[in-house]
C-alpha positions, -999 to +999 in steps of 0.1 A: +329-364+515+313-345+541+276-344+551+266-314+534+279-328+501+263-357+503+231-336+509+236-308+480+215-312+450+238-285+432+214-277+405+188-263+434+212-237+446+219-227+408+197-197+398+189-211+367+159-194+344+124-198+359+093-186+339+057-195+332+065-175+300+056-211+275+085-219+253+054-227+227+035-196+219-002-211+210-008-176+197-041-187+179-056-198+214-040-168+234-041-140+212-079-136+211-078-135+253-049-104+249-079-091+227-108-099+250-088-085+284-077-053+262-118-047+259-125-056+295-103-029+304-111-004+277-075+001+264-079+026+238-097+045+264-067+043+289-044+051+262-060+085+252-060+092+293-022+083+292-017+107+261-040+139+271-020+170+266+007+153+247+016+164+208-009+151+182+003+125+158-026+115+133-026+089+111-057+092+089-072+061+081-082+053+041-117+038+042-118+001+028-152-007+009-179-025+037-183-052+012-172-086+025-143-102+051-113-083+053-084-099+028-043-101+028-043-065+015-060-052+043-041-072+067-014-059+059-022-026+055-039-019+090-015-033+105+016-012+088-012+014+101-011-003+137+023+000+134+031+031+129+004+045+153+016+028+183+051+035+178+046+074+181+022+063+208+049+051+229+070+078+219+055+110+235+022+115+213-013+113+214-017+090+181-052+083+183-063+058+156-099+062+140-110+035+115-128+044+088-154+027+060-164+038+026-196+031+022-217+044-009-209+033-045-209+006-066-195-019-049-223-018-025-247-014-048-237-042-068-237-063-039-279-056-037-283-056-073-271-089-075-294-099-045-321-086-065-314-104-096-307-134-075-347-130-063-361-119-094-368-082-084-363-052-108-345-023-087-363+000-107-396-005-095-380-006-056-384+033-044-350+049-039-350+052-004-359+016+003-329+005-019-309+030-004-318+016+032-305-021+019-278-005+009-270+009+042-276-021+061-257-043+042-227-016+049-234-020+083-235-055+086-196-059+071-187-027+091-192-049+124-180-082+106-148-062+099-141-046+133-142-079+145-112-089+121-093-061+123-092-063+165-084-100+162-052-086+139-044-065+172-055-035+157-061-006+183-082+021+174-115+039+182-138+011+166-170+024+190-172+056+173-154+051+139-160+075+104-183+058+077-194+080+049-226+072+052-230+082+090-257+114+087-232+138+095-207+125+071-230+128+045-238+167+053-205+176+053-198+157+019-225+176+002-215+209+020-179+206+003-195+206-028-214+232-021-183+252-014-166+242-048-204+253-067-198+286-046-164+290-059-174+285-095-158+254-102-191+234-103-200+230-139-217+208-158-203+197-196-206+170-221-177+152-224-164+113-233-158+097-199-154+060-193-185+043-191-194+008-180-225-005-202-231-037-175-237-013-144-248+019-164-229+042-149-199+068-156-168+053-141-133+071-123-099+064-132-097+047-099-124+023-112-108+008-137-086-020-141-063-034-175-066-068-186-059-082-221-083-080-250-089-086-282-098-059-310-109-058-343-082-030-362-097-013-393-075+010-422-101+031-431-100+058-465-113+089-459-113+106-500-098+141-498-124+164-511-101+197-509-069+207-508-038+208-532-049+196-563-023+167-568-039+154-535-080+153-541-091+120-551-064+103-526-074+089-495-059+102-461-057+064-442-065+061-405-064+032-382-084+023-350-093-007-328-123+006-319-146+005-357-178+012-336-167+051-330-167+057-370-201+070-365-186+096-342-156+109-367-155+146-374-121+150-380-084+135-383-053+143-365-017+144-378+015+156-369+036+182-379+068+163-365+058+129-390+069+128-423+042+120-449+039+106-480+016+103-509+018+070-523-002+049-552-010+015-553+008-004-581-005-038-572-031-058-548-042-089-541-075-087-518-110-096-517-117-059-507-098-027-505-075-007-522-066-013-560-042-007-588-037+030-593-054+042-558-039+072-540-036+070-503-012+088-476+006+074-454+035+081-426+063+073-443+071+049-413+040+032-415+037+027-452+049-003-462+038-020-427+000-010-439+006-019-474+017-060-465-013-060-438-034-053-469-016-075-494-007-045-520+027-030-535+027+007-534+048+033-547+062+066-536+051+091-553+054+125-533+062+146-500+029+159-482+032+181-458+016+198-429+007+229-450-009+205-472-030+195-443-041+225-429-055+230-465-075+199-471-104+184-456-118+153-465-152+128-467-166+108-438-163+072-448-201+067-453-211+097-463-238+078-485-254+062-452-260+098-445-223+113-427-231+149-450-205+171-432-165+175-439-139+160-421-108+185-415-074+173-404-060+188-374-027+190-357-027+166-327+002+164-299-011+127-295-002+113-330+028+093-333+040+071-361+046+039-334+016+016-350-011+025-371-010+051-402+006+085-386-033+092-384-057+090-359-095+089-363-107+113-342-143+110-323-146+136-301-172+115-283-152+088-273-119+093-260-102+125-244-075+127-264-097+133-298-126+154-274-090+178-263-078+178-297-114+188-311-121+212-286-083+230-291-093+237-324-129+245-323-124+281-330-109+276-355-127+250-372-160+272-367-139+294-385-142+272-414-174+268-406-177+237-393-201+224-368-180+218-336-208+202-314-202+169-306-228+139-311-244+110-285-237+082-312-239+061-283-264+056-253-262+043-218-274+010-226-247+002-254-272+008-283-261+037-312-286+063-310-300+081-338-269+104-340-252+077-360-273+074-391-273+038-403-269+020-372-295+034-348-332+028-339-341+041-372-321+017-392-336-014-409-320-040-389-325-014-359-296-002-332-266-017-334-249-025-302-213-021-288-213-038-255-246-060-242-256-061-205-233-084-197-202-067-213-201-089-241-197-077-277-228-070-297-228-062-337-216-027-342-180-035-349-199-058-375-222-038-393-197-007-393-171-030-410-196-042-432-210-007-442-172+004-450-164-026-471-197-016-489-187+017-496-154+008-505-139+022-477-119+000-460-084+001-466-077-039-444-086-048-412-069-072-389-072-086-351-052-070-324-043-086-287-041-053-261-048-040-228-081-027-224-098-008-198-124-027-177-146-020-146-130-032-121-164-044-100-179-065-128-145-072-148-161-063-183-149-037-205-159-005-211-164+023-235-159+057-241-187+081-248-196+113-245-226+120-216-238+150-202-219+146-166-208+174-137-172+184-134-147+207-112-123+227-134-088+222-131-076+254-151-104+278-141-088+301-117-098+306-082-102+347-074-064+343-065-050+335-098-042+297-089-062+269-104-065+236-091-038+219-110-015+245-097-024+242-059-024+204-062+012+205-078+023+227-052+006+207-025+026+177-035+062+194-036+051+207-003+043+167+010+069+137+019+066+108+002+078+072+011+091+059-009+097+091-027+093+078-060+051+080-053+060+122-058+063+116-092+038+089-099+013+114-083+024+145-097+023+131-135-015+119-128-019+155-117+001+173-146-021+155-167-055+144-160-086+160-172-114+178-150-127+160-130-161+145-131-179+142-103-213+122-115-224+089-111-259+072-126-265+053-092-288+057-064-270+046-037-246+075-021-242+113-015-258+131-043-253+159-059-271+185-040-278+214-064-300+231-081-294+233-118-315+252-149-315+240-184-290+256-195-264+242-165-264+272-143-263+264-107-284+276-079-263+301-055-282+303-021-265+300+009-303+299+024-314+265+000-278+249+008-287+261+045-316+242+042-301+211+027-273+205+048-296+204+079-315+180+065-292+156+054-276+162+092-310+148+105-320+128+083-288+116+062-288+123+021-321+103+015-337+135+024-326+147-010-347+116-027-379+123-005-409+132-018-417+165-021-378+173-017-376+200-039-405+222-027-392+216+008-358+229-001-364+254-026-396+268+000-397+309-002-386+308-038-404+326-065-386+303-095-386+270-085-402+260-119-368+271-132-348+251-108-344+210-110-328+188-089-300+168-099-306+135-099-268+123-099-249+106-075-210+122-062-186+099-074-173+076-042-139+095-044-158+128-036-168+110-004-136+095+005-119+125-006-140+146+020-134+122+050-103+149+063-132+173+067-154+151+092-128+133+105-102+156+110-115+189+113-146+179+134-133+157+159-114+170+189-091+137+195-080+146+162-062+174+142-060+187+108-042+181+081-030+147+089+009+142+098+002+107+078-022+089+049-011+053+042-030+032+014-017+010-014+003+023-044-031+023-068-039+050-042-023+077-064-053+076-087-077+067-057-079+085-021-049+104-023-056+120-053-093+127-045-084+138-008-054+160-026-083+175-052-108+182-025-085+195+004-069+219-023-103+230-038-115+242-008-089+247+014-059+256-010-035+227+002-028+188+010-050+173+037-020+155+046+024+159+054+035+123+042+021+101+020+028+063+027+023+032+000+028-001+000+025-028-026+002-054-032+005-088-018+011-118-040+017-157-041+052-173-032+057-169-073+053-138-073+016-143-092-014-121-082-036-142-054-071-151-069-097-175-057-098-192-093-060-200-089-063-213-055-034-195-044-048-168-020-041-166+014-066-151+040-056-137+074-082-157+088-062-185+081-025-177+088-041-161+122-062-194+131-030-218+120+000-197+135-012-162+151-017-129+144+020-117+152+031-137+131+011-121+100+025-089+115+060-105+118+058-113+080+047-077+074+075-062+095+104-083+075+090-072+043+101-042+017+060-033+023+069-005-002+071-029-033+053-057-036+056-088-017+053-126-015+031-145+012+027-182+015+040-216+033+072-210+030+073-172+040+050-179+069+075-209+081+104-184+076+086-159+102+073-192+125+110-194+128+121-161+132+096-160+160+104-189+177+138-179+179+129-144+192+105-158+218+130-178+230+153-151+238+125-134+259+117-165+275+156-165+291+154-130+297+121-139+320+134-169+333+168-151+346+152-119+357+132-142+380+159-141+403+160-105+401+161-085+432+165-046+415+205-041+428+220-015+406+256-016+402+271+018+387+284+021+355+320+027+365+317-009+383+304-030+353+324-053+334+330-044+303+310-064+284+281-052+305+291-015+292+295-030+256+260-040+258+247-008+272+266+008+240+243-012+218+211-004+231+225+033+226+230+023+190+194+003+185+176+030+203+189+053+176+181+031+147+146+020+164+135+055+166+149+063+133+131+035+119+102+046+130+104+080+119+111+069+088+088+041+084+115+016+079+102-010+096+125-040+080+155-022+092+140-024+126+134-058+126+162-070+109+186-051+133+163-064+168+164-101+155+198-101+147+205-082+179+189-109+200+202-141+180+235-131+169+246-106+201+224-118+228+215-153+225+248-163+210+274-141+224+262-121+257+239-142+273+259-169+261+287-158+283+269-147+309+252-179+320+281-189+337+279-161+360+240-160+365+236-193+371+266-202+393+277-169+409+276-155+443+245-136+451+271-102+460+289-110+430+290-078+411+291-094+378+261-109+380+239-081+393+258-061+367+245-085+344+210-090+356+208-050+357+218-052+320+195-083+312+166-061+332+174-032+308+178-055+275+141-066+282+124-036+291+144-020+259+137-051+235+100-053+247+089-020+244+111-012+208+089-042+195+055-036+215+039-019+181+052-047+157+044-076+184+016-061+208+005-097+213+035-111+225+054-083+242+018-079+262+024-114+270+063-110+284+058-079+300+024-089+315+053-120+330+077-097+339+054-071+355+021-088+367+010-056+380+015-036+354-020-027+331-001-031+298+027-026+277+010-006+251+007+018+285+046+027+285+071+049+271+102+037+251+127+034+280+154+065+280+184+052+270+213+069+283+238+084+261+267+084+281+261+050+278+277+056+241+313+046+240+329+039+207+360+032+217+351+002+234+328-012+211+356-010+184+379-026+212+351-058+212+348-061+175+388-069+178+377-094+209+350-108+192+367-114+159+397-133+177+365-150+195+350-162+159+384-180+152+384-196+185+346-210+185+349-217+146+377-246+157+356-257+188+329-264+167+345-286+145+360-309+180+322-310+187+314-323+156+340-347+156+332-358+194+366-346+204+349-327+230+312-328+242+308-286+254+334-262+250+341-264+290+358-293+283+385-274+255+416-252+265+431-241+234+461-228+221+454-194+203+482-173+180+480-143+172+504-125+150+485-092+154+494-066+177+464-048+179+440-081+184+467-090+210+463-059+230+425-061+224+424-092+252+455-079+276+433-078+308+404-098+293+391-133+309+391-146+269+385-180+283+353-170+296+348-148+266+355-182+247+332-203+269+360-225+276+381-239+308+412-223+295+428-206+269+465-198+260+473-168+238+507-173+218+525-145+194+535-169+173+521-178+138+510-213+147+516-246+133+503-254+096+474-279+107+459-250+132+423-236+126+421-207+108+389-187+087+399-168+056+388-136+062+411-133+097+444-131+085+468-136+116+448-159+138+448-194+142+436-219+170+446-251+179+425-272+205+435-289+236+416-300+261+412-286+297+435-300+324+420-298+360+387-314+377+351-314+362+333-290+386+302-308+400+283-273+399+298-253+370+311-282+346+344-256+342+375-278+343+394-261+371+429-271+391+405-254+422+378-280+423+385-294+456+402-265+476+373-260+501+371-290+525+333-283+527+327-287+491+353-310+477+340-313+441+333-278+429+358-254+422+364-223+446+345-196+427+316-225+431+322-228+465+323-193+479+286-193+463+277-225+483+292-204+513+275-175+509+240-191+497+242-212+529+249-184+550+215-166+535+194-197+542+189-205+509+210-238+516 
């Protein structure tokens, strides 16, 4: 052996991977310095520098509630929001980010109510404007607490000069767009039944409420038909309801013309109360005999009735002898069906929409008749009857009755009605029924119905151009994209059929609304008052409207002001959030209007989207917005709903201090974000995993480029496989950016991951250590493949730089320490003559023989036959042609990762390896023949042919040569 043998540590002259990129991530610990050195340098300023003068691309930002620490829901959705922003970001635009916060409303409120009762204070004795300023402070406190959360999640975005509805500004421009609707004549204000939460005392939206089960009391209640076809008077018209406090508030009864009725007599009973032998009563014939075994009678048919029959009779209130003097008339209802009940509804125009529509479609008519159409306040804000429902008010002996108590517990009406009924001998059975019930969704009690004098915005009256509201928001959504598409017709059946929309709230802590009214509803119309009032809520923010001496300063000049009163009522919180495009969009410069984007959760339909969709098309005559995004709601590994009484939530704080933000936004990324999805220990290990396996594949990518020098080698030159690999970043950069534009991040994801474990990791690089590691430095396979390696990373880096921004700082930081950051760069151009089909389908052939041959290798591993596949040479038949002429030409040994490899025609012996699903292959393994190469480890008959260096083989040794000759021996 010669002297420089003796002296060659072979595994120094190997270029084998060299990086301070850490195999272990310790995201926790490094994350928050990416954060802290993406402040020093002022990164979102940088960005917009990078971006000037490129196309907008606005993602408008749904204001969470500045309430409390952010939870999973908004993890996730700020950073699908992250997501999506930095992706066009790197992809030609200016996508500038601004973060938003609601800020008025009840849940802020609530928060210092409870403080209060919590100290003993009464808010009503507090002046407005100081509980107003808690309010605002405590908003500002969770604003900053959440900025700090959401940058720790990697979120970039313009947090020093976000949108908050409460900012001054904000708030003049929220009650400037209702000014504009007032203007328009869509302003009005009417008496109407809207949801109404007793505990907080205050009209509630749609978006407000949430559904959970309840418990009902169910009445049958007679009402005695008083007129009508003669064989009908004296019978009883049967209604049912779960609600027995509204009895008070019947005036009529709804049928339906498409239900067949019956008259029907009791021939039997056996009750304590109720009906008896030889009572009339009608029915639905559907319903009949359910109704009659609920109330323990045998009935009889005795006759049709039928809607002419109806529209002839009326009948009797119930208690008329408690002091219910007026008819009842039976009107045709579109609601009525004969699913569960009687085929009749009860119908108290007061409390519910469906009875105040069907009441109020047949008011002329029933005035006609003269009947008295208005409709009663049975029931006040406080829960208590009122002395509209004679019996059971303040006037009664054992005083108001009460539906709901201050703490949304049930008080005695249901009770004493039931009781009054029996007394009159008007209750037909009653029963106990298990259902969803609306409930506010702050304070979790239920609510009622009832009808309140509120403000609303038409959604039929007709703007001067013939359209209404309902018809510009219906053609605003056909005009937007939806993903996934199916939110189009969520959206558009809430618009088809909700009711106007009312706009006041009985709090004190938001925008109000800043009108004038008279008695009789009319609203102030001067441009030189709303003037006024705008520039003093710019200066002075919306408590100016609840400062004394307000209304003289406002209404100053006027010779009416005693006609004139300030209302007093708060905009509903989805007025606010619904005007955010306004002072967001329209008045900032970095920004554009409408929005190319609005992402939110799917309960979003009823919430921002639809107020934003209201409010934009009110005033402007179309969508504030191109796409609407939603995503589901986050629950446990079982697919429960996370709650803190369960113990089965998970918090970002948590998964980010245990494991690292990426890897939250890893598990977000893998997700179908559009449905609902499942977090916990066993998805978060899944994505840990994922990661690590990822990382790992950047980590070689470092570690081999270290020995980059920049050589090119031209296309023509490359290997094949180096060209294969260049076709599939052709084919990923098409899916990446289509994934993006389409918001399908999974597909991303899925496609990268698999890209780098299945084709990188365990097929190219897999290959191609061989010639990294041992080649010469000329050798033009490996530059080739450190050129493609070099491209694979900058490609791979960037494509995942908005999902990852933690990580691919972190490698690219490595890989270009000079650099200011990824989140700086462009997705790399991919070339499309690097596109070549043919050869790809060529290397699914290779590749497919290759499965066969690594499938039996790994089998002699497992059975210690061999220790690395260097050490196999196997036999391989193949009886088809076109896999055959796949590998003519090809190195398949090194393909294989073996010494040496034999291709036969033949079908093979019985006992060779074969996989079912690749018919006309088979491998049988043999090991390698030849010397060990002391460098390599490839069994070669070469090792030995260069006198210099007797134990590697001659590939090995013309390296040694070469490396010696550059000094690097």
């Amino acid at each position: 052996m010669t002297e420089t043998t003796e002296k060659t540590d072979y595994s120094k002259t190997l270029n084998l991977p060299n990086t301070e990129f850490p195999m272990r991530a310790g995201l926790p610990k490094k994350e928050p310095e990416i954060v802290a050195r993406w402040q020093d340098m002022d990164l979102y300023k940088l960005m917009r520098e990078e971006s000037r003068g490129r196309p907008k691309f606005v993602l408008h930002d749904g204001p969470p509630y500045a309430n409390g620490n952010i939870h999973i829901g908004h993890a996730l959705n700020k950073i699908l929001k992250d997501v999506i922003t930095r992706s066009f970001q790197m992809r030609g635009y200016d996508s500038n980010y601004v973060p938003g916060w609601d800020c008025h409303g009840l849940p802020i409120e609530w928060k210092i109510e409870e403080q209060y009762r919590s100290k003993g204070k009464n808010k009503d004795e507090v002046p407005v404007n100081e509980f107003r300023r808690e309010c605002r402070e405590f908003a500002a406190h969770w604003i900053d607490v959440q900025t700090e959360e959401f940058k720790r999640l990697g979120i970039e975005g313009d947090f020093d000069k976000p949108y908050t509805t409460m900012n001054f500004h904000a708030e003049a421009r929220i009650a400037g767009e209702l000014m504009k609707i007032a203007a328009l004549g869509q302003l009005y204000r009417g008496s109407k039944p809207v949801m109404w939460s007793v505990v907080e005392r205050t009209a509630l939206a749609e978006a407000e409420v949430e559904y959970h089960d309840y418990e009902s009391d169910t009445i049958w209640v007679k009402f005695p038909v008083l007129a009508g076809p003669d064989a009908l008077i004296g019978a009883s018209v049967v209604i049912w309801t779960t609600t027995p406090w509204t009895i008070p508030g019947n005036r009529a009864i709804s049928y339906s013309s498409r239900i067949s009725y019956g008259l029907y007599e009791v021939t039997a009973a056996e009750n304590d109360f109720g009906p008896q032998a030889g009572e009339k009563v009608i029915f639905a014939d559907s319903l009949a005999q359910e109704s009659a075994d609920k109330a323990k009678v045998e009935m009889k048919r005795l006759s049709d009735v039928s809607a002419q029959d109806f529209e002839a009779m009326h009948c009797g209130h119930p208690l008329v002898a408690m002091g219910y003097e007026f008819d009842v008339p039976l009107i045709d209802g579109d609601h009525v069906t004969d699913d569960a009940g009687t085929g009749f509804v009860h119908t108290a125009p007061g409390h519910g929409r469906e009875d105040f529509d069907a009441w109020m479609d047949s008011a002329r008519d029933l005035e006609a008749r003269g009947i008295d159409t208005s409709i009663p306040f049975t029931v006040g804000d406080d829960g208590y009857f009122t002395d509209h429902a004679p019996g059971f008010g303040p006037a009664s002996a054992d005083g108001a009755a009460r539906v709901l108590d201050d703490k949304g517990k049930k008080g005695d009406a249901n009770k004493r009605v039931i009781a009054a009924l029996i007394e009159a001998d008007r209750l037909f059975t009653r029963g106990r029924l298990k259902h969803t019930y609306p409930h506010s969704w702050r304070s979790k009690k239920p609510i009622i119905f009832r009808n309140t004098p509120q403000w609303f915005v038409h959604m039929d009256k007709p703007f001067d151009d013939g359209t209404t509201l309902r018809s510009r928001a219906l053609a605003a959504i056909d005009a937007t994209r939806f993903v996934p598409a199916a939110g189009q017709t969520r959206l558009r059946t809430m618009i088809e059929t909700r009711p106007d929309w009312v706009l006041s709230r009985q709090r004190a802590w938001g925008v109000p609304i800043a009108v004038f009214a008279d008695a009789d509803g009319e609203i102030l119309r001067d441009e030189t008052v709303n003037a006024r009032i705008v520039d003093a809520f710019e200066k002075e923010g919306a408590d100016a409207w609840f400062a004394e001496g307000a209304k003289e300063r406002f209404l100053e000049g006027r010779n009416d002001q005693d006609r004139w009163q300030q209302v007093r009522d708060i905009l509903d919180v989805w007025f606010d959030s619904g005007s955010t495009h306004t002072f967001t969009l329209e008045d900032r410069d970095d920004l554009k209007w409408p929005a190319d984007v609005y992402l939110e959760g799917s309960d979003q339909h009823r919430g921002w989207f639809h107020s934003s969709l209201l409010e934009s098309c009110a005033t402007r005559g179309r969508a504030p917005y191109d796409t609407v995004i939603t995503h589901g709601f986050t629950m446990d590994e079982k697919g429960e709903k996370m709650s803190k009484s369960k113990g089965n939530t998970v918090t970002p704080q948590d998964v980010m201090a245990q494991s690292g933000a990426d890897i939250l936004r890893l598990w977000a990324m893998t997700t179908d974000y559009w449905e609902d999805q499942r977090l916990g220990k066993a998805n978060i290990q899944t994505n840990i995993d994922a990661y690590r396996k990822l990382r790992n594949t950047i980590r070689w990518m470092l570690g081999s480029l270290s020995h980059d020098e920049g050589e090119t080698v031209d296309y023509e030159a490359m290997p094949e496989l180096e060209r294969l690999m260049l076709h599939r970043l052709v084919e990923l950069d098409d899916l990446v950016r289509k994934g993006y534009d389409d918001f399908d991040f999974k597909r991303i994801t899925r496609a990268l991951i698999d890209f780098s474990n299945v084709e990188l990791s365990a097929f190219y690089f897999d290959i191609r250590k061989d010639a990294l590691y041992c080649d010469a430095p000329s050798s033009v396979r490996r530059k080739a493949a450190l050129q493609v390696v070099r491209t694979i990373f900058d490609c791979l880096s960037c494509w995942l730089a908005p999902m990852l921004p933690f990580t691919m700082e972190e490698a690219w930081l490595q890989r270009h320490p000079q650099a200011r950051s990824i989140h700086l760069e462009q997705f790399p151009e991919v070339t499309e003559s690097w596109r070549d089909d043919v050869l790809s389908a060529k290397w699914k052939k290779i590749r497919t023989v290759r499965r066969v041959v690594t499938g039996a290798l790994e089998i002699e591993r497992r059975e210690k036959r061999i220790g690395s596949s260097l050490e196999a040479a196997p036999v391989v038949h193949i009886m088809d042609q076109d896999l055959r002429v796949a590998l003519d030409g090809q190195d398949f040994a090194e393909i294989c990762i073996t010494s040496g490899i034999s291709i036969s025609k033949s079908e093979g012996p019985q006992n060779a390896f074969r996989l079912d699903d690749v018919a006309g292959v088979s491998v049988v393994p043999a090991l390698a023949t030849g010397r060990k190469c002391a460098r390599s480890w490839r069994m070669t008959d070469d090792v030995g042919s260069d006198s210099e260096f007797p134990d590697v083989s001659a590939r090995d040794a013309e390296a040694l040569h070469e490396l010696k000759q550059l000094g690097r021996l």
